[in-house]
One Martini backbone bead per residue (centre of mass of N, CA, C, O) as a GRO file, in nm:
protein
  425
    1UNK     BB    1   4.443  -6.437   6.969
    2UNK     BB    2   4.487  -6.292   7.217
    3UNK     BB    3   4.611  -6.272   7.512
    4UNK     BB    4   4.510  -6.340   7.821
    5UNK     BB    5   4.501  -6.208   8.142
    6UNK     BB    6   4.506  -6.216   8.449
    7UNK     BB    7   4.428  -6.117   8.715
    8UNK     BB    8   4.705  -6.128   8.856
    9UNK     BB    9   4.878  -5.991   8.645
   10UNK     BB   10   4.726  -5.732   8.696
   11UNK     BB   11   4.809  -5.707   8.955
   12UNK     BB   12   5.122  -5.711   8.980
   13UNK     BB   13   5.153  -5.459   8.766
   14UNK     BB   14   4.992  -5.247   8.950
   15UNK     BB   15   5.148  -5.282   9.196
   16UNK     BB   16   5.422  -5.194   9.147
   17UNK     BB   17   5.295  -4.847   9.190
   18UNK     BB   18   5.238  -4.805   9.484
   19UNK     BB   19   5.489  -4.668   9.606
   20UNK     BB   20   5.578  -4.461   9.393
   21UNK     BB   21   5.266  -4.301   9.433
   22UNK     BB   22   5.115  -4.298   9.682
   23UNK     BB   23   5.154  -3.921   9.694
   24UNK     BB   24   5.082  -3.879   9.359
   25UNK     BB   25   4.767  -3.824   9.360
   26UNK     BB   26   4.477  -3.837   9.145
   27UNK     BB   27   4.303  -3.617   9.313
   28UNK     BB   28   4.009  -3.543   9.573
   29UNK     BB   29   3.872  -3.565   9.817
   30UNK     BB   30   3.647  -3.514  10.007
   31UNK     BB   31   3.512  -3.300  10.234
   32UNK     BB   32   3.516  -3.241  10.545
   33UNK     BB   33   3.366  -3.308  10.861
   34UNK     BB   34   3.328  -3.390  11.128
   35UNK     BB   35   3.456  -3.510  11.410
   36UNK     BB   36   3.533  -3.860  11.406
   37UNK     BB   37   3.468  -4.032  11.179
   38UNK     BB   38   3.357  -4.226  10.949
   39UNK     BB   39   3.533  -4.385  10.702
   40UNK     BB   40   3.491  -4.418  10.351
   41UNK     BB   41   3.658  -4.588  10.070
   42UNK     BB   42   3.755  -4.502   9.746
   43UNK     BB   43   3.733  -4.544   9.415
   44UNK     BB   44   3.686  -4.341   9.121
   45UNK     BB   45   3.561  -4.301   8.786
   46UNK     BB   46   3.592  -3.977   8.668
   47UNK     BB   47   3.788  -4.045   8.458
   48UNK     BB   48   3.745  -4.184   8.130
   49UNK     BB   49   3.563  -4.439   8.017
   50UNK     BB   50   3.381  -4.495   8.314
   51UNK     BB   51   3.265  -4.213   8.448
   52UNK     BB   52   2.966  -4.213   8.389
   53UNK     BB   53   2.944  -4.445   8.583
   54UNK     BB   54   3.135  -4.307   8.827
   55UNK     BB   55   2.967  -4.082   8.881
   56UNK     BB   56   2.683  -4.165   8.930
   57UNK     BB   57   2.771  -4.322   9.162
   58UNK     BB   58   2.854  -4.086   9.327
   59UNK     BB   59   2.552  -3.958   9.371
   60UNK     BB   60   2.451  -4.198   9.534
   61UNK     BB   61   2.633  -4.164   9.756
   62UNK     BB   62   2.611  -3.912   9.865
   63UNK     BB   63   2.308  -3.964   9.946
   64UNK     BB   64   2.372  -4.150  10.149
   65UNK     BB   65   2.516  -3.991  10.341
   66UNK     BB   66   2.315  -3.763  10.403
   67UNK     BB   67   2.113  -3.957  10.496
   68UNK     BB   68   2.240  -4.093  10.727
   69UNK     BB   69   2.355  -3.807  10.863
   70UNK     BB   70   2.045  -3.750  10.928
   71UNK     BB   71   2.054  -4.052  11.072
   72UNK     BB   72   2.290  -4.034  11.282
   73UNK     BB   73   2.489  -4.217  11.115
   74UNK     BB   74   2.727  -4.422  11.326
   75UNK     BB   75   2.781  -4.476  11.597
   76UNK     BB   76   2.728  -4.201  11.669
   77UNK     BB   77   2.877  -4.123  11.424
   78UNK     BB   78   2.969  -3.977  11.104
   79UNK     BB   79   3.006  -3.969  10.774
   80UNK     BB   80   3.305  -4.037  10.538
   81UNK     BB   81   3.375  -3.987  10.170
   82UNK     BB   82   3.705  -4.117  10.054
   83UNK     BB   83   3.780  -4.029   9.743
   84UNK     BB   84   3.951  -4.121   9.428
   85UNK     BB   85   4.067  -4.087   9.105
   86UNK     BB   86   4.157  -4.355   8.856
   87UNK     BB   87   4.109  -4.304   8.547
   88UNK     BB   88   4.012  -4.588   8.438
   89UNK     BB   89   4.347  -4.744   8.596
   90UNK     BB   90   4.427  -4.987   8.720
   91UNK     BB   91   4.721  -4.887   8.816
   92UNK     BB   92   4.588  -4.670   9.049
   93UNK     BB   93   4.428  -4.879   9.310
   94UNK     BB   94   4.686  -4.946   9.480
   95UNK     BB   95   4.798  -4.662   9.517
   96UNK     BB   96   4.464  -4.578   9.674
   97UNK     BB   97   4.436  -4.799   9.913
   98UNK     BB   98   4.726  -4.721  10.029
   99UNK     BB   99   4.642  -4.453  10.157
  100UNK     BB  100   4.369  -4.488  10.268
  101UNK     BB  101   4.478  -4.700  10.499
  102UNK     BB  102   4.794  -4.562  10.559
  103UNK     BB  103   4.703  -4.238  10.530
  104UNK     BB  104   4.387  -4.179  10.622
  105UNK     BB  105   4.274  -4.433  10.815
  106UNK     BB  106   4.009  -4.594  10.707
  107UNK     BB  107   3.771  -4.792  10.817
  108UNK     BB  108   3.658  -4.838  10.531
  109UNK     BB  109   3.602  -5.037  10.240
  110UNK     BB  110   3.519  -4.996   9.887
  111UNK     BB  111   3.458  -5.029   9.542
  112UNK     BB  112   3.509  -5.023   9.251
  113UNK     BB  113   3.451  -4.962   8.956
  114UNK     BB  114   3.465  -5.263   8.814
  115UNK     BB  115   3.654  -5.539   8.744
  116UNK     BB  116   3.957  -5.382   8.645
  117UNK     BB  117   3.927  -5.205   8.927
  118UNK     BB  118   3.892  -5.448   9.141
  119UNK     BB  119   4.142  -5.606   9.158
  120UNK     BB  120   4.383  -5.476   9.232
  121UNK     BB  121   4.202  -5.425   9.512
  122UNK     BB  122   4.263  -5.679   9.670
  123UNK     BB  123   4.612  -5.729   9.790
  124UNK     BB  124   4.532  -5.456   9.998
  125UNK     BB  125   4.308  -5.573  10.156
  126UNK     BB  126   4.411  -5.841  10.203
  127UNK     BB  127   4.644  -5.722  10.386
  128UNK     BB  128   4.410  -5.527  10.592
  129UNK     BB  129   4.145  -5.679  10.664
  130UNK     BB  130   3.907  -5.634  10.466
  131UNK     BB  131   3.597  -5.520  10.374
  132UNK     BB  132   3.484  -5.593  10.032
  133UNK     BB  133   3.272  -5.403   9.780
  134UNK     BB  134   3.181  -5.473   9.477
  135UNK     BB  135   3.118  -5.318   9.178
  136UNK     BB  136   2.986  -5.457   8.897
  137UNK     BB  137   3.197  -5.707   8.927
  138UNK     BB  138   3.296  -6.028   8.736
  139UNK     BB  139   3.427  -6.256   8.872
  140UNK     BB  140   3.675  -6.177   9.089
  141UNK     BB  141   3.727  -6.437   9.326
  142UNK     BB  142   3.767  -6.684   9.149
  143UNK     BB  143   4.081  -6.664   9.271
  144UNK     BB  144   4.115  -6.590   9.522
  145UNK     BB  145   3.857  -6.652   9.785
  146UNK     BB  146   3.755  -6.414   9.974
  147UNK     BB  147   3.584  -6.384  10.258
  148UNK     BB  148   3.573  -6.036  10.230
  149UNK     BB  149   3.401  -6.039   9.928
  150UNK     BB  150   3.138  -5.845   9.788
  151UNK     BB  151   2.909  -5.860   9.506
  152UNK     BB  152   2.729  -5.557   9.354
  153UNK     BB  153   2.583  -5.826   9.137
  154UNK     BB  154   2.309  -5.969   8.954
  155UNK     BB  155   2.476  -6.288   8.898
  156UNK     BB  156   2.514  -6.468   9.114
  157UNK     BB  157   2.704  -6.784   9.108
  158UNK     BB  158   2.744  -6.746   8.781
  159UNK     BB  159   2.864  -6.546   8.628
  160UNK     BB  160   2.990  -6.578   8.369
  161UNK     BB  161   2.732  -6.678   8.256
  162UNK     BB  162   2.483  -6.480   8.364
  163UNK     BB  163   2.538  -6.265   8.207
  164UNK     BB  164   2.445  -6.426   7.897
  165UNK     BB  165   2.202  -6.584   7.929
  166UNK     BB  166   1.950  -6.438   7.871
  167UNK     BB  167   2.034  -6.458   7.545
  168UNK     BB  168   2.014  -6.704   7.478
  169UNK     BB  169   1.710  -6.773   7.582
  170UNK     BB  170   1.610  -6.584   7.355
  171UNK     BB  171   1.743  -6.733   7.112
  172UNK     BB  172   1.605  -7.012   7.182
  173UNK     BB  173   1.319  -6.909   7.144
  174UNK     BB  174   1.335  -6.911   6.855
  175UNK     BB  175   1.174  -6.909   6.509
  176UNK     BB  176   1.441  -7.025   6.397
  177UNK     BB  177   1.679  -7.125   6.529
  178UNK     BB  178   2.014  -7.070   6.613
  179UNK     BB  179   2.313  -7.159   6.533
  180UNK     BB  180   2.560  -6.926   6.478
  181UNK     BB  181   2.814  -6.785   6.671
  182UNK     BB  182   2.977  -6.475   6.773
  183UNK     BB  183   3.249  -6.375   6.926
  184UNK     BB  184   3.350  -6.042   7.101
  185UNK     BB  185   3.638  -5.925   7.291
  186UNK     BB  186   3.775  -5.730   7.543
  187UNK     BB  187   4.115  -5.723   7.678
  188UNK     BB  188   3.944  -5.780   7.919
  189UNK     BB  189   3.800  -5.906   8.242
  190UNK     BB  190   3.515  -5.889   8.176
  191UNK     BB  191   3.539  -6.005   7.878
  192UNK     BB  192   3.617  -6.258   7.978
  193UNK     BB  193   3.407  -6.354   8.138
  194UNK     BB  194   3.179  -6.284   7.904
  195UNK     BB  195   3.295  -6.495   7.713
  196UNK     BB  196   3.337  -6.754   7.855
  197UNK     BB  197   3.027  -6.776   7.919
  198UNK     BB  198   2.905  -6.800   7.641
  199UNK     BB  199   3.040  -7.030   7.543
  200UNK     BB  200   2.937  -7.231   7.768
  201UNK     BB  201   2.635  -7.127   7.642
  202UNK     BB  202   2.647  -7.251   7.335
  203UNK     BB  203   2.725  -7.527   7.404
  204UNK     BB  204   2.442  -7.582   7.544
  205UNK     BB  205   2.309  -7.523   7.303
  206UNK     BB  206   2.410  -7.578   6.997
  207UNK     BB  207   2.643  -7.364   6.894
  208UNK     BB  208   2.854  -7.270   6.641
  209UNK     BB  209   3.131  -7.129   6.642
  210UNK     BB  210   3.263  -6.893   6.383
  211UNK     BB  211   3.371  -6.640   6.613
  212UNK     BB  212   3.665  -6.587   6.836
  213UNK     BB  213   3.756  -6.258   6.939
  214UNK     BB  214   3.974  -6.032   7.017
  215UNK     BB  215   4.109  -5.702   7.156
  216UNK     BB  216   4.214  -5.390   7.183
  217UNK     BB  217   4.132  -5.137   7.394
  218UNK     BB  218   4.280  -4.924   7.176
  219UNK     BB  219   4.039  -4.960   6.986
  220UNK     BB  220   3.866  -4.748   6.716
  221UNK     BB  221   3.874  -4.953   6.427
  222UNK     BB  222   3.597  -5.171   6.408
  223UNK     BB  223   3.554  -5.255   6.073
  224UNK     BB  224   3.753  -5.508   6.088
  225UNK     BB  225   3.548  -5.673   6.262
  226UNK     BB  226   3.265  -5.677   6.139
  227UNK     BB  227   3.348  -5.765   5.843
  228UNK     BB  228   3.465  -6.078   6.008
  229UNK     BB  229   3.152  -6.135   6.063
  230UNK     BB  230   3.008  -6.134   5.829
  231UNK     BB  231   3.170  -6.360   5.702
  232UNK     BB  232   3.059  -6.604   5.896
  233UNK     BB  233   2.771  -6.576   5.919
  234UNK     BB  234   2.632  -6.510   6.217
  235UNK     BB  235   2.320  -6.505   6.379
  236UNK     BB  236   2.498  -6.435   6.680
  237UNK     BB  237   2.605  -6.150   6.814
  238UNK     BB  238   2.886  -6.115   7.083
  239UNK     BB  239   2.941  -5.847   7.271
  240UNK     BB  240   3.215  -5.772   7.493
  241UNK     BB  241   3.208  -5.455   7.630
  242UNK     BB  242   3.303  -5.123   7.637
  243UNK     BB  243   3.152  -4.798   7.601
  244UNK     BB  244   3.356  -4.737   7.339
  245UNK     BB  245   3.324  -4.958   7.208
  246UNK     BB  246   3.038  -5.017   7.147
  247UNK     BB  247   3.000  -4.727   6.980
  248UNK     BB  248   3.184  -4.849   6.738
  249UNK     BB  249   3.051  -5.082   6.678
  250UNK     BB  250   2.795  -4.994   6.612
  251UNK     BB  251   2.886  -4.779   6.402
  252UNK     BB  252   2.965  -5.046   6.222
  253UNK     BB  253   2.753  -5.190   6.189
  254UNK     BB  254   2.591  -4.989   6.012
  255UNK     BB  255   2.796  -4.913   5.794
  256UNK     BB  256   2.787  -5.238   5.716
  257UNK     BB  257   2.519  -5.400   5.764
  258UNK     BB  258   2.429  -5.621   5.908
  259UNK     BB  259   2.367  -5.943   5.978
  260UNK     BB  260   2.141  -6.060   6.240
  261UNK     BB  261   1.935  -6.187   6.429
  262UNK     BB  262   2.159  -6.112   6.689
  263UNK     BB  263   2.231  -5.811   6.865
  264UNK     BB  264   2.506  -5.844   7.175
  265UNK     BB  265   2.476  -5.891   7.554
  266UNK     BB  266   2.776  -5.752   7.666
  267UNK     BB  267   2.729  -5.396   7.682
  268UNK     BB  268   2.892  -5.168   7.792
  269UNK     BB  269   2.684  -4.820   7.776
  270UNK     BB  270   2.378  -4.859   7.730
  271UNK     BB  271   2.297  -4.775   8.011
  272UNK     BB  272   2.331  -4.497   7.925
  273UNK     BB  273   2.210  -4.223   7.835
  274UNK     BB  274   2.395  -4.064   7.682
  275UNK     BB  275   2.469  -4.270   7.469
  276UNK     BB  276   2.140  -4.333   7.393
  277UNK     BB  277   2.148  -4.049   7.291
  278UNK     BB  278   2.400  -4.097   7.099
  279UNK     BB  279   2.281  -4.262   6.917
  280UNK     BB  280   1.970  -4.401   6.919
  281UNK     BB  281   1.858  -4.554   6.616
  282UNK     BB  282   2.126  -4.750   6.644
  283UNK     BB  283   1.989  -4.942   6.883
  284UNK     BB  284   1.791  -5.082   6.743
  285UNK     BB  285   1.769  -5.430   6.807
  286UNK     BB  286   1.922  -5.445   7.075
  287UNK     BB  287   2.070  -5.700   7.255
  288UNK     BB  288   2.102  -5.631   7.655
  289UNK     BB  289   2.177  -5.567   7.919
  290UNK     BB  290   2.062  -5.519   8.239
  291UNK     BB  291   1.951  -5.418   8.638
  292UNK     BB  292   1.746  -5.187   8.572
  293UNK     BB  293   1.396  -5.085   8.551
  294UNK     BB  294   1.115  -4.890   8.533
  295UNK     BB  295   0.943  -5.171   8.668
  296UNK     BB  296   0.702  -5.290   8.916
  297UNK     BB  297   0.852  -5.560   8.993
  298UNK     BB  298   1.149  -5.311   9.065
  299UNK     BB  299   0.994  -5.153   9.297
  300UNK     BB  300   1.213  -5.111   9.555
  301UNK     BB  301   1.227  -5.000   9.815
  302UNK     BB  302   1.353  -4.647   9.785
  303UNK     BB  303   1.414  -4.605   9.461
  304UNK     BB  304   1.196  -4.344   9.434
  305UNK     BB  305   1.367  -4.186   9.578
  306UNK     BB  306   1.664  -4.182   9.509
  307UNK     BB  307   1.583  -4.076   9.214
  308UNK     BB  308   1.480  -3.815   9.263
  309UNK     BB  309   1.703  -3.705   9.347
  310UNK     BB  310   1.912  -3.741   9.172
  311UNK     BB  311   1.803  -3.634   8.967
  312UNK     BB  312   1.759  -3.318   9.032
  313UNK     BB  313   2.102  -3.309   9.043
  314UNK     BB  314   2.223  -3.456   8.766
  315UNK     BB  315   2.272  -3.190   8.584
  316UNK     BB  316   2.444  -3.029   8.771
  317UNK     BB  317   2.690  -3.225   8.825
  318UNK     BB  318   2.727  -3.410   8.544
  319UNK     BB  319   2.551  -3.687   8.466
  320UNK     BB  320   2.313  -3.899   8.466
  321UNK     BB  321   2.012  -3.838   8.464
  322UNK     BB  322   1.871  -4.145   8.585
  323UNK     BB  323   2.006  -4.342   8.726
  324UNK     BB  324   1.954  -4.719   8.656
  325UNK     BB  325   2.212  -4.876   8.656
  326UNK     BB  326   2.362  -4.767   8.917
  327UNK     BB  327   2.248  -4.637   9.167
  328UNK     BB  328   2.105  -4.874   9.337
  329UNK     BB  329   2.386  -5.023   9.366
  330UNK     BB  330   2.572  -4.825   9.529
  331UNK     BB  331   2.349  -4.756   9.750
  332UNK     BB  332   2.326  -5.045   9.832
  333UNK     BB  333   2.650  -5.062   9.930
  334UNK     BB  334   2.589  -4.931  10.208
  335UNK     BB  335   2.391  -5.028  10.315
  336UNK     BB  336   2.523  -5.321  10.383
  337UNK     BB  337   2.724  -5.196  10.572
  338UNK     BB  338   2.585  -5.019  10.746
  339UNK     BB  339   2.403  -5.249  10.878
  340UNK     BB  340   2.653  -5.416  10.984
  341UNK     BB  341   2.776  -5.217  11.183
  342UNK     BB  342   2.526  -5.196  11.344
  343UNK     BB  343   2.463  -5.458  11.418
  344UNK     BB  344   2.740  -5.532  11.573
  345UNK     BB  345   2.883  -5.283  11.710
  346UNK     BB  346   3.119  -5.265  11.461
  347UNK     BB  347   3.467  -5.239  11.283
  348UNK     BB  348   3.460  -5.490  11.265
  349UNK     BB  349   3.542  -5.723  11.014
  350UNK     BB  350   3.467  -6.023  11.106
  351UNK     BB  351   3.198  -5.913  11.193
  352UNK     BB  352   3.097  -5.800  10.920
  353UNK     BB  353   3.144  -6.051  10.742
  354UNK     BB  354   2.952  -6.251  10.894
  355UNK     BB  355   2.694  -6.089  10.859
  356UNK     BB  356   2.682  -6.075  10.535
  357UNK     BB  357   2.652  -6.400  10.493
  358UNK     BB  358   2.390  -6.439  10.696
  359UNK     BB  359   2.236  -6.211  10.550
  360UNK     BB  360   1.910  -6.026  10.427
  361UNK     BB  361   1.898  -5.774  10.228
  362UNK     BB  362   1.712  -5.481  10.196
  363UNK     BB  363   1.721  -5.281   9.913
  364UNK     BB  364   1.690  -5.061   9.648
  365UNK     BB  365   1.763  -5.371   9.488
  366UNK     BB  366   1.648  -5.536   9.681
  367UNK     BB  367   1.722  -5.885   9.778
  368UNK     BB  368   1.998  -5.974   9.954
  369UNK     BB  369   2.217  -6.285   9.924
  370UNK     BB  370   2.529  -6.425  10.025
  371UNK     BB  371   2.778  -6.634   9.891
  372UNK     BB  372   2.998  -6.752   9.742
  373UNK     BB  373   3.230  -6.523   9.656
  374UNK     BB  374   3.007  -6.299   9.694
  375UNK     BB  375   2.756  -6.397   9.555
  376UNK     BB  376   2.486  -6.396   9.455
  377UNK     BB  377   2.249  -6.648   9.503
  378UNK     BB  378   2.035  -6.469   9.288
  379UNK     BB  379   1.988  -6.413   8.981
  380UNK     BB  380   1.905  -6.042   8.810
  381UNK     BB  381   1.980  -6.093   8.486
  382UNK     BB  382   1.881  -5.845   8.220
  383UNK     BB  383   1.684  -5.847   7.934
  384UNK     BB  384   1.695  -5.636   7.663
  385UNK     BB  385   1.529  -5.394   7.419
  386UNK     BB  386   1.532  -5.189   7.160
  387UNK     BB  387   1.253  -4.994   7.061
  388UNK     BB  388   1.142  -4.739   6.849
  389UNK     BB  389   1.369  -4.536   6.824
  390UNK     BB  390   1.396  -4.178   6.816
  391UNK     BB  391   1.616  -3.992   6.792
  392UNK     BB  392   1.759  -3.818   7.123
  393UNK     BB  393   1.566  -3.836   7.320
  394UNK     BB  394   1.514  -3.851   7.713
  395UNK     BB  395   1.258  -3.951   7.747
  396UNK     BB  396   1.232  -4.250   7.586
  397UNK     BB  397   1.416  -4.386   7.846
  398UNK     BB  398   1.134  -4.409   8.015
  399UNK     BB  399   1.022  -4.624   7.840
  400UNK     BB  400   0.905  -4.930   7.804
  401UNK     BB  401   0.890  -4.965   7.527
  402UNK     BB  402   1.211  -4.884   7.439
  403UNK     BB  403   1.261  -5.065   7.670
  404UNK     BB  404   1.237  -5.424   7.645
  405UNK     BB  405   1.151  -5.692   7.880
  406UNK     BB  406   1.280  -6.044   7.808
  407UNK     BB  407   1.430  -6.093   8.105
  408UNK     BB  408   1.293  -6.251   8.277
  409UNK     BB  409   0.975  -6.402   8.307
  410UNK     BB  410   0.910  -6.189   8.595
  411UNK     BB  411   1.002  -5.927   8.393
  412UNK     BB  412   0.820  -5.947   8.150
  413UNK     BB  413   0.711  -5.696   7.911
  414UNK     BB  414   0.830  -5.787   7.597
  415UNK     BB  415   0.878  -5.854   7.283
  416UNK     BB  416   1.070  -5.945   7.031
  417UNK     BB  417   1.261  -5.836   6.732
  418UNK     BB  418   1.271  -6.054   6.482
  419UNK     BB  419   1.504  -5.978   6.369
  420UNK     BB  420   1.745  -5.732   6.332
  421UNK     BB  421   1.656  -5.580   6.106
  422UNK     BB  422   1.380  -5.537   6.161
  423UNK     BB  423   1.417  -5.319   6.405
  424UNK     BB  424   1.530  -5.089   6.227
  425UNK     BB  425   1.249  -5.003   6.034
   0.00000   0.00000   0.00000
């Protein structure tokens, strides 16, 4: 196995590039606004492998901007979004929160979108004493323990587990059980954390582990990778990987014909329209995470207007079609601060901190409450499965029947089609 880095050798390496790069960024500000904004920072990204997920959560924020400005802005002044590209690259995260910061002189600062790229940009938070909502990252503060951390990402208080737990629930609900399971994970900190979590959950469940295997980010050719999946024979195949990768696995396991009970798991991009639209029917029975998905139960007050708006505008922007996956979640984190500011009747960051920890907040995104190092109360991480897509129609990822949820219990659409064999036919 490769060595795995941890989040701060991650944050070490970055942070080496903040001071000689830091006037040297890649990517352009917002637009400016009216005078005396309150300014709100963060990285977001726009080109690289991320981009996909990280532009969606950009059109997300900007109407949260725009509703916002509409109801008076904040604290009777307007507010103003300023980001920069990292283009998808941990290392240019901390040298544009020093800037943000040290010389943008932002008020406030939320994170990048994911895991790899919310880490680097920790040390110069903290070293700011700002509060920080990161986007979709998991398992950030494990090691930090920051208190004005919070994470916008529906893992609750065990993230590394509850990513891939509904995955084993799944698999374990079936009949004959499966003895079995490969991990694969990309050498990055989400896909390790989401593989750690899996470990822990199989030893759980009475699995035994045949193949666990990281791989090089730079991997292009998953096929023998996939090919010493198959040679384990392991019933469960759980993969935990970013957009290019997911895309990699899935068409060489269909190349070489995986045989696997159940295979997925915590596969980011496959929540993408593009990539979705981009697979088709090579997505069929691939049981993996989601964190929305419109079914009755998760019309969350006000996720359907944001929903119109956003499609309305998503083509002419050049975005994620549908902004399912990321879009109530970008627009929650706005929510959050921008309830604090008001709240408080201040841009003090303890006074902000104090507020977050202690409020349950209603939101696009659903009922938020946050515990130990920022991570929700509860969590509402979704197992779904692809089921009967046709062709590469956009229609169809709209369709309840075609993304089947299959957990938690009190989200559940439709049954599994198992094994993943039997649903490819």
């Amino acid at each position: 196995m490769i060595p795995k880095p941890s989040i701060k050798s991650i944050v070490r390496a970055a942070a080496s590039l903040v001071f000689a790069a830091v006037l040297s960024l890649v990517g352009t500000a917002a637009p400016a606004q009216a005078a005396d904004p309150i300014k709100i920072g963060f990285s977001v990204a726009l080109t690289g492998g991320l981009a996909p997920n990280g532009k969606s959560a950009l059109l997300a924020m900007k109407i949260w901007e725009e509703d916002q400005n509409a109801k008076g802005g904040l604290l009777n002044r307007p507010v103003k979004l300023i980001y920069y590209d990292d283009q998808s690259n941990p290392a240019n995260v901390p040298m544009i929160y020093t800037k943000l910061l040290d010389v943008d002189k932002v008020d406030l600062v939320i994170g990048p979108y994911a895991t790899a790229m919310i880490a680097p940009g920790m040390p110069i938070v903290m070293a700011h004493n700002m509060v920080y909502i990161g986007l979709l990252g998991t398992a950030v503060n494990a090691d930090f323990h920051y208190p004005k951390y919070f994470s916008m990402i529906p893992a609750g208080p065990h993230p590394k587990r509850a990513f891939t737990k509904p995955f084993f629930d799944v698999a374990m609900a079936q009949t004959p059980k499966p003895k079995t399971i490969a991990i694969v994970a990309a050498d990055q900190e989400f896909a390790h954390n989401a593989a750690d979590g899996a470990r822990r959950n199989a030893k759980e469940a009475g699995l035994k582990i045949v193949y666990d295997r990281s791989y090089p980010p730079s991997t292009t050719d998953f096929s023998p990778i996939v090919r010493a999946i198959q040679s384990s024979d392991a019933d469960l195949v759980l993969v935990a990987s970013y957009p290019p990768d997911s895309v990699g696995i899935i068409r060489a396991a269909h190349e070489i014909g995986l045989k696997a009970k159940m295979f997925g798991g915590a596969m980011v991009g496959l929540q993408a329209t593009a990539i979705k639209s981009q697979l088709g029917p090579l997505l069929n029975g691939i049981v993996d995470y989601d964190q929305w998905r419109p079914a009755p139960k998760l019309n969350f007050p006000g996720v359907a207007e944001l929903l119109q708006k956003y499609q309305q505008r998503a083509p002419a922007e050049g975005v994620d079609l549908l902004g399912y996956y990321i879009g109530p979640f970008a627009f929650a984190t706005l929510q959050v601060m921008a309830e604090a500011v008001d709240a408080t009747k201040s841009l003090n960051q303890d006074k902000i901190a104090d507020y977050i920890r202690k409020t349950k907040f209603k939101t696009v995104a659903g009922d938020i409450a946050f515990g130990p190092d920022g991570e929700w109360v509860e969590a509402r991480m979704l197992e779904v499965q692809f089921q009967h897509i046709t062709g590469n129609d956009l229609e169809q990822f709209k369709d309840p029947a075609k993304t089947v949820i299959l957990a938690p219990a009190q989200y559940k659409s439709g049954d599994i089609i198992y094994p993943y064999n039997e649903a490819q036919k």
